[in-house]
C-alpha positions in Angstrom: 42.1 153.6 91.7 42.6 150.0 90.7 43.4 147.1 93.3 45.7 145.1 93.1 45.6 141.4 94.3 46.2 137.8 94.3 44.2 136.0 91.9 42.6 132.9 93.2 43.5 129.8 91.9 40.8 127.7 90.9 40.4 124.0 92.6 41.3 120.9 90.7 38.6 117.9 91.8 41.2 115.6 90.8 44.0 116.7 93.1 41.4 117.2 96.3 42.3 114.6 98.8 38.2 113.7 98.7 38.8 112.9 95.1 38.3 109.3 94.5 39.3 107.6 91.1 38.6 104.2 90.1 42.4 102.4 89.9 42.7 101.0 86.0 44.2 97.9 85.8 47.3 97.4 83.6 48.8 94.1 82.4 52.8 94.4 80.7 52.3 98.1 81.2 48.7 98.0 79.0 45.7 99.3 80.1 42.8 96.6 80.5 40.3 99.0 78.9 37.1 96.8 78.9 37.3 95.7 82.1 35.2 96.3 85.1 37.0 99.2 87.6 36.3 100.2 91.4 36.5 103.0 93.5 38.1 101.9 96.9 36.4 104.5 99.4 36.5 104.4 103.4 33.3 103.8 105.6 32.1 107.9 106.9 34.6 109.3 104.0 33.2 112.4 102.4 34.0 110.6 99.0 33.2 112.2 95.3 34.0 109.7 92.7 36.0 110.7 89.8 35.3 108.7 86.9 36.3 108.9 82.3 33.3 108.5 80.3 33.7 106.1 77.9 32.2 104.6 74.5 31.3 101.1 74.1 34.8 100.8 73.0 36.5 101.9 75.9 37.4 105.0 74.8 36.5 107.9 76.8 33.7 110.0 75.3 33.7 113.9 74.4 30.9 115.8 76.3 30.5 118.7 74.9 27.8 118.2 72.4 25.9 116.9 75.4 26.7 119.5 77.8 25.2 122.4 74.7 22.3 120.5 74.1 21.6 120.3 77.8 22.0 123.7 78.1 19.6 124.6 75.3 16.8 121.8 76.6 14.1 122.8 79.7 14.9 119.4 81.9 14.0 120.1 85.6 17.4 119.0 86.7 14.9 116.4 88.8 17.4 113.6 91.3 15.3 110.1 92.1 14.8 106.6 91.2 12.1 107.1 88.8 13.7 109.9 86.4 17.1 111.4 85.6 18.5 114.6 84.2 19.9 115.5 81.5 23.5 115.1 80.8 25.3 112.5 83.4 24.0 110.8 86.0 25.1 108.8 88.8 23.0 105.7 90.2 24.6 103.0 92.9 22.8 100.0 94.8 23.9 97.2 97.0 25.4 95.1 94.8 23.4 91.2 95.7 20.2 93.5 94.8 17.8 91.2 97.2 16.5 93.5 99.9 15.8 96.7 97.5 13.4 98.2 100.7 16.4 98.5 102.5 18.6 98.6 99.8 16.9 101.4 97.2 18.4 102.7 93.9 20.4 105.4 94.9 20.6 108.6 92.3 23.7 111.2 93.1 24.2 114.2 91.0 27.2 114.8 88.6 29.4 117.8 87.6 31.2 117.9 84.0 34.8 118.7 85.4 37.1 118.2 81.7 34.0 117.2 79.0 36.7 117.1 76.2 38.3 114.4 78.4 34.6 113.0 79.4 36.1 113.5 83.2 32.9 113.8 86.0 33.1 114.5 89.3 29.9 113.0 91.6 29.2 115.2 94.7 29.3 113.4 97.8 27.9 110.4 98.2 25.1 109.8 101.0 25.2 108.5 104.4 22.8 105.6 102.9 25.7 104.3 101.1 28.9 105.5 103.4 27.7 104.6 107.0 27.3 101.3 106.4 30.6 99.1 104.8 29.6 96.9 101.8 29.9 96.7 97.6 27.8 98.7 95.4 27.0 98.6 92.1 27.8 101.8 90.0 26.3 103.6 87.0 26.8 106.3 85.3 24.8 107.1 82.7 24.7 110.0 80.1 20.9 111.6 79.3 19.3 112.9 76.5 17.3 116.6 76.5 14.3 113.7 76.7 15.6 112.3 79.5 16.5 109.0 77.5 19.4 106.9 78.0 21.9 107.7 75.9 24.7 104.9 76.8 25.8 104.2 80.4 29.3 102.9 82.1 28.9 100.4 85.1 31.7 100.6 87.9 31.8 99.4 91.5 32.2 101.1 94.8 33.7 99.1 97.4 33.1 100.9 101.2 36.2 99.5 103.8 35.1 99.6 107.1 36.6 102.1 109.0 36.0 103.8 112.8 35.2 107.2 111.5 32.4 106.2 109.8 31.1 104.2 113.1 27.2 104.4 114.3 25.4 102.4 116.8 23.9 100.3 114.5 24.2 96.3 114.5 25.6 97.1 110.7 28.1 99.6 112.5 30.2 97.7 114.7 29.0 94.2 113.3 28.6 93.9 109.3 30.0 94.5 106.0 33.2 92.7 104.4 36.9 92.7 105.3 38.0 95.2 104.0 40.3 94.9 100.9 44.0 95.4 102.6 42.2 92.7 104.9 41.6 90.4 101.6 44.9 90.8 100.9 46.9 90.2 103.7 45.3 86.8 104.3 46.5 86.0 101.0 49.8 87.7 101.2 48.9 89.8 97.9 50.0 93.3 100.0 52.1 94.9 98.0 53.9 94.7 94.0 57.4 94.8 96.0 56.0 91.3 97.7 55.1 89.5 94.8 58.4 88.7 93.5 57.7 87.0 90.1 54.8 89.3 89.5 56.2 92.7 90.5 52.5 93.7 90.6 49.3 92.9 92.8 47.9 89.3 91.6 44.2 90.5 92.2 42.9 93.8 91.9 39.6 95.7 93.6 36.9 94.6 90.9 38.3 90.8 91.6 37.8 91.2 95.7 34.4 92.7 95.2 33.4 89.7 93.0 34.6 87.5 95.5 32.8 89.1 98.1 29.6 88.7 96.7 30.1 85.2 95.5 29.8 83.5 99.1 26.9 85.7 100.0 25.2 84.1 97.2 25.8 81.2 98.0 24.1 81.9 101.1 21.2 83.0 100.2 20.4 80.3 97.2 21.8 76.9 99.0 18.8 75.5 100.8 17.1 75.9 103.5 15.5 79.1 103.0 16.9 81.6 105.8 15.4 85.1 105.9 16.0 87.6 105.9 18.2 87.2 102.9 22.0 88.5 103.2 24.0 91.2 101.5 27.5 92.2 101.5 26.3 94.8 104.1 24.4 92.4 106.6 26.3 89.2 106.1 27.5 88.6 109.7 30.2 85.5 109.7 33.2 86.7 108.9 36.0 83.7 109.1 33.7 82.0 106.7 33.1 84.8 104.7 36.8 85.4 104.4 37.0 81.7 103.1 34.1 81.7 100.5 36.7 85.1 99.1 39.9 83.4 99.3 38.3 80.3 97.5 36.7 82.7 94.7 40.5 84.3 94.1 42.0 81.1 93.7 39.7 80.1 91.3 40.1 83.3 89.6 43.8 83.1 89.4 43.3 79.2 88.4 41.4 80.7 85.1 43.9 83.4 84.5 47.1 80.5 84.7 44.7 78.1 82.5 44.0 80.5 79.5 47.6 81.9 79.7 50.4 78.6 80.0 52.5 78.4 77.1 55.7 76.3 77.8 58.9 77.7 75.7 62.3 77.7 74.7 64.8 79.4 73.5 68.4 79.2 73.3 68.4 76.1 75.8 66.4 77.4 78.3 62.6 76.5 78.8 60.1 78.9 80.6 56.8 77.4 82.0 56.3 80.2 84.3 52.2 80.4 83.8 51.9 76.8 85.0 50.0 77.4 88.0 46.7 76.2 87.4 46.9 73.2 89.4 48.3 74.7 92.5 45.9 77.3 92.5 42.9 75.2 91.7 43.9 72.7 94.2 43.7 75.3 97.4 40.4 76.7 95.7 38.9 73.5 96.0 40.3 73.3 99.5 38.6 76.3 101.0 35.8 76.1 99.3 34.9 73.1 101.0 35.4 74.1 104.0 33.6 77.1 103.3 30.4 74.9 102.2 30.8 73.0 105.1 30.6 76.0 107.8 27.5 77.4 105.3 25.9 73.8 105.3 26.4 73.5 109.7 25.6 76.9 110.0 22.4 77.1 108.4 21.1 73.6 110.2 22.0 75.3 113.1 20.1 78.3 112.4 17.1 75.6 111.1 16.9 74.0 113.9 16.5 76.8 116.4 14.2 78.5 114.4 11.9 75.5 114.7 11.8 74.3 118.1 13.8 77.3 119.5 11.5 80.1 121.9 8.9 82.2 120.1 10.3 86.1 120.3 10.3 89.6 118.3 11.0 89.4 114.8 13.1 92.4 116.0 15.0 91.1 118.3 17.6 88.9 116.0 19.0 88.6 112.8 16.9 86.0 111.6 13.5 84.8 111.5 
């Protein structure tokens, strides 16, 4: 006798709450297809990034004569930094790229979830990269049977600090960035509904995380020599942190307003509204030297203690 029962329905990866996309960024209701994206994700977060292959042109690439051909080849399916399987494959690293000991490539596997579409799904992401908040750089790359690369997309993941993901490490409860609703609040960029004239965030995540590693190296490559070197995971002064990223935005902003004015008018009335690049240029310049400054008096102070300071552990501080 047959049974009868409730079929189960299958899981969408894209509509689990885990599911983590990286935000396109649109300009007059346009996609901005070549450009760099991130995927915002929260410190301890059991996070599997979504993300569209795409062709060098931006368009997002069919998988399916990848996924046969993978299915017909004897790859071992091998995970590390030295080799890759075939089909896609996910690789991340702290994104200043100076300390690689503590700091290693990274290799995550990679399901096919729509290969029409070219829509993957990474599993979840290690405690190497989610205990610890910082910016990471993010590829994915597509294999040959050979193992060869075919082409490869290049993303960011940005990890927000956040108390769930808490150890009782100095990096735990002292390090990594602001987060990004941090970023923006300091430069009241919250919200579309509070940006009148925009009706849209001014900056989005790929900005912030190139403004957070701008002051960090700055850091490392302004002498004297200080080591160990910093990253967006160790860098431990945050109000001038928080400076060196306001100063990057505003310049960033100040290049956006320079390429785009274009004084009109029509019908008697003139629109200038892109003419900005002074104002914003101006307040760049502002923090940024006093970001330089606190670098410059920090890192005498540092100096100076280092050389006639007492003679301890190279374990027992930040630097040495």
């Amino acid at each position: 006798m047959p049974l009868e029962a409730t079929p189960i329905t299958p899981v969408n990866p894209e509509t689990q709450v885990n599911s983590v996309a990286a935000k396109q960024t649109y300009v007059a209701g346009c996609p901005v297809i070549q450009k760099l994206q991130a995927h915002e994700v929260k410190q301890g977060q059991d996070a599997r990034l979504l993300w569209t292959i795409k062709d060098p042109d931006g368009n997002p690439f069919d998988l399916t004569e990848i996924q046969e051909s993978c299915g017909l080849s004897e790859a071992d399916g091998t995970h590390d930094a030295l080799t890759a399987s075939c089909g896609v494959n996910l690789r991340l690293r702290e994104l200043s790229g100076v300390d690689p000991s503590t700091n290693p490539v990274v290799t995550v596997p990679v399901e096919v979830v729509d290969a029409e579409a070219g829509l993957v799904r990474a599993e979840a992401l290690p405690d190497s990269i989610m205990r610890e908040p910082g910016v990471f750089m993010t590829e994915w790359g597509v294999m040959s049977p050979e193992q060869k690369l075919l082409f490869s997309n290049t993303s960011l993941t940005f990890v927000n600090r956040g108390l769930f993901g808490q150890n009782d490490t100095l990096n735990g409860y002292d390090c990594g960035p602001p987060t990004i609703q941090e970023i923006r609040v300091s430069i009241r960029d919250n919200d579309p509904a509070d940006n009148l004239l925009l009706d849209d965030l001014e900056f989005d995540a790929t900005e912030i995380a190139q403004a957070v590693i701008r002051p960090i190296q700055f850091w490392n490559e302004i002498p004297p020599p200080i080591r160990p070197l910093m990253t967006t995971k160790t860098f431990p002064f945050k109000e001038m942190w928080l400076l060196g990223i306001q100063s990057v935005l505003f310049d960033i902003a100040a290049s956006h307003y320079r390429r785009a004015a274009l004084p009109y008018s029509a019908g008697g009335v003139s629109v200038d509204d892109k003419n900005k690049e002074k104002e914003y240029l101006q307040i760049s310049r502002l923090l940024r030297a006093q970001f330089e400054d606190m670098v410059k008096a920090k890192k005498i102070e540092i100096n100076t203690r280092l050389m006639v300071g007492m003679l301890g552990s190279g374990y027992g501080g930040r630097f040495w």
